[in-house]
C-alpha positions in Angstrom: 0.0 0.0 0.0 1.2 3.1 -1.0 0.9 6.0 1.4 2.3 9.2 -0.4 0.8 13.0 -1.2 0.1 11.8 -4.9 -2.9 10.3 -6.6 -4.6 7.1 -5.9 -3.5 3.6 -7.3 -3.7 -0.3 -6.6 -1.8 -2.6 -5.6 -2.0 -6.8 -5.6 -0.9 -9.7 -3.7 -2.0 -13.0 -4.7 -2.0 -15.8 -2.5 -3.2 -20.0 -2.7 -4.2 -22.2 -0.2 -5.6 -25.8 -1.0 -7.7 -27.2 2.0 -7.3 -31.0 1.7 -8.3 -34.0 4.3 -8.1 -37.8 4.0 -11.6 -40.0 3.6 -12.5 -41.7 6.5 -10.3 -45.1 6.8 -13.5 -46.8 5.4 -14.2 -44.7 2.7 -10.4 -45.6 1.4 -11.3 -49.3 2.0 -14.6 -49.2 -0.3 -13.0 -46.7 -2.8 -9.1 -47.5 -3.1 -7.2 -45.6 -5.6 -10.2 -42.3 -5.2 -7.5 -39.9 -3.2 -8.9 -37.5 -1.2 -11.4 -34.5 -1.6 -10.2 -31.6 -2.1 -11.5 -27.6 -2.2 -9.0 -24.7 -3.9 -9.7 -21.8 -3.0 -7.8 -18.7 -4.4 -7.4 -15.0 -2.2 -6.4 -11.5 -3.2 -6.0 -8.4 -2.1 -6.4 -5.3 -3.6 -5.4 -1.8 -1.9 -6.4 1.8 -2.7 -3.8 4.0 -1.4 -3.9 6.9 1.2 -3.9 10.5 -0.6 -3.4 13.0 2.1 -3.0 16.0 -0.2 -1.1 18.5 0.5 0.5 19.1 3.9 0.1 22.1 6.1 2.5 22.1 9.1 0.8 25.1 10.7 -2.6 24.1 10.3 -3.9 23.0 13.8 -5.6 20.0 13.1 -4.8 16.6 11.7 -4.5 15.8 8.4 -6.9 12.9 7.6 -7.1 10.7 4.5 -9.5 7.1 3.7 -8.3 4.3 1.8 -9.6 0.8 1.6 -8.3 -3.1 1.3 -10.4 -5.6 -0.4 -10.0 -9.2 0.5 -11.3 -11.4 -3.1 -11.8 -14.9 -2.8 -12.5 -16.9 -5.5 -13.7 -21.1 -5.5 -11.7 -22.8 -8.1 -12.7 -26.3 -7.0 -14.3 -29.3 -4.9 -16.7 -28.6 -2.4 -17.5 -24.9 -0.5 -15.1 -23.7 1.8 -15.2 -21.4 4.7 -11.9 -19.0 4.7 -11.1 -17.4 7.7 -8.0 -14.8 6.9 -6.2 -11.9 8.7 -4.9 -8.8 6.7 -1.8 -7.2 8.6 0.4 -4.3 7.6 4.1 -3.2 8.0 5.9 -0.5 9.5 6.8 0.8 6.4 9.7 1.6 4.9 10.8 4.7 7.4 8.9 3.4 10.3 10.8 1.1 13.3 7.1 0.3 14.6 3.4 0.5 13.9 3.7 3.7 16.4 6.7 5.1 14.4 5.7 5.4 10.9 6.9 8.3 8.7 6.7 9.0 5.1 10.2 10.3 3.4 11.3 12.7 1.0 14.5 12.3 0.8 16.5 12.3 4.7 13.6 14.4 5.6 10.8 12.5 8.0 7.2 13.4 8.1 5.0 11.0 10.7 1.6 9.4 10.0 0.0 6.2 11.2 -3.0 4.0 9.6 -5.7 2.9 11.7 -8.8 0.3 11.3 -11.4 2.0 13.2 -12.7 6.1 12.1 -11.5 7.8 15.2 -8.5 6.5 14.5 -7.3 4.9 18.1 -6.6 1.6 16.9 -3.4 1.3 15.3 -3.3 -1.4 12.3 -0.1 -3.3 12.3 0.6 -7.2 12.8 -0.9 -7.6 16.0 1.6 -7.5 18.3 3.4 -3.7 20.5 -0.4 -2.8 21.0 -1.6 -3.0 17.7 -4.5 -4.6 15.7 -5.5 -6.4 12.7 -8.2 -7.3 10.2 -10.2 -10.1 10.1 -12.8 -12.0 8.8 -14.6 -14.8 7.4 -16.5 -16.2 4.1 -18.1 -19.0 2.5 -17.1 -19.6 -1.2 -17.8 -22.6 -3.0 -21.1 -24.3 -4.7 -24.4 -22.9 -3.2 -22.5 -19.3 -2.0 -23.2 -17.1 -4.4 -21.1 -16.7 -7.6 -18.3 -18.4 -6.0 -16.8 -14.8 -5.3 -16.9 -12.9 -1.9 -15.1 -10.2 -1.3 -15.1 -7.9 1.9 -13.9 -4.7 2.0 -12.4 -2.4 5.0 -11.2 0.9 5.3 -7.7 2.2 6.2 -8.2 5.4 7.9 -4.7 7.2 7.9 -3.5 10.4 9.8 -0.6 12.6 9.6 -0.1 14.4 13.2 -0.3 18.6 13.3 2.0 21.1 13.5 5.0 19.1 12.6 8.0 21.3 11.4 8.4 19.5 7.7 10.3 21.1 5.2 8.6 21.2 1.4 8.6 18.3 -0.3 7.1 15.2 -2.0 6.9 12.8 0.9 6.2 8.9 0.5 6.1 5.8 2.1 5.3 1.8 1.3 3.8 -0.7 3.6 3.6 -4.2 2.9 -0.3 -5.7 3.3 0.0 -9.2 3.9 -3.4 -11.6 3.5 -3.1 -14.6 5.8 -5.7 -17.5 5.1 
């Protein structure tokens, strides 16, 4: 996910996971040589980057911006399955910790953070130094639909006031990772 003062974009990271689980012992004994039954299953995620605009360091309130992550599963085979996943996100590349995060134009720093919830108090991260992550759960397969869910949820990103930044074009890049 980018997080920069520039114009929206996407981003994708695909991930697989088959689900697989022997027959019953007797199942194997009436049906040698059938295998085992199987459901594929195949995740995405998609971001819409952070566009905070233009900064003003003497303007006395926070600098806000909305982005979102949507979480695409798709059934490929066998029967339905029910994914549960997690969505975390990095530091960045100029932060040492969910707290620290800073976009960069060249040595210069300017903070921000990323947060699940609107009044921004829950910092998104990996889930561990105080921080939270996304989750959920669908049903894809036969019978669900068009063998496509998707769920979507907001990044709500904030760049603190009043911090003494020098002009600049200032950018950052977190790494969203989709665990199912």
């Amino acid at each position: 996910m980018q997080v920069a003062r520039a114009s929206p974009g996407t981003s994708t990271r695909r991930c697989k996971r088959r689900r697989t689980g022997p027959w019953p012992l007797f199942a194997f004994l009436l049906f040698a040589g059938h295998g085992e039954a199987q459901a594929a299953v195949d995740c995405s995620i998609t971001s819409v980057n952070l566009n905070f605009g233009v900064y003003d360091p003497a303007a006395t309130a926070a600098d806000d911006s909305v982005g979102t992550i949507t979480v695409t599963c798709r059934h490929i085979s066998g029967g339905a399955d029910r994914i549960n996943y997690s969505v975390t996100l990095s530091n960045g590349q100029n932060g040492t910790s969910a707290t620290t995060r800073a976009m960069a134009s060249g040595t210069r720093r300017l903070g921000y953070n990323v947060f699940r919830d609107p009044a921004r108090t829950q910092t998104w991260g990996t889930g561990s130094g105080g921080t939270v992550i996304a989750s959920g759960s669908m049903t894809v397969g036969p019978g669900n639909g068009n063998n496509l869910k998707t769920a979507v949820h907001s990044v709500y990103g904030r760049i603190p006031q009043l911090q003494d930044a020098a002009p600049g074009t200032y950018a950052d890049t977190m790494v969203v990772t989709l665990t199912f």
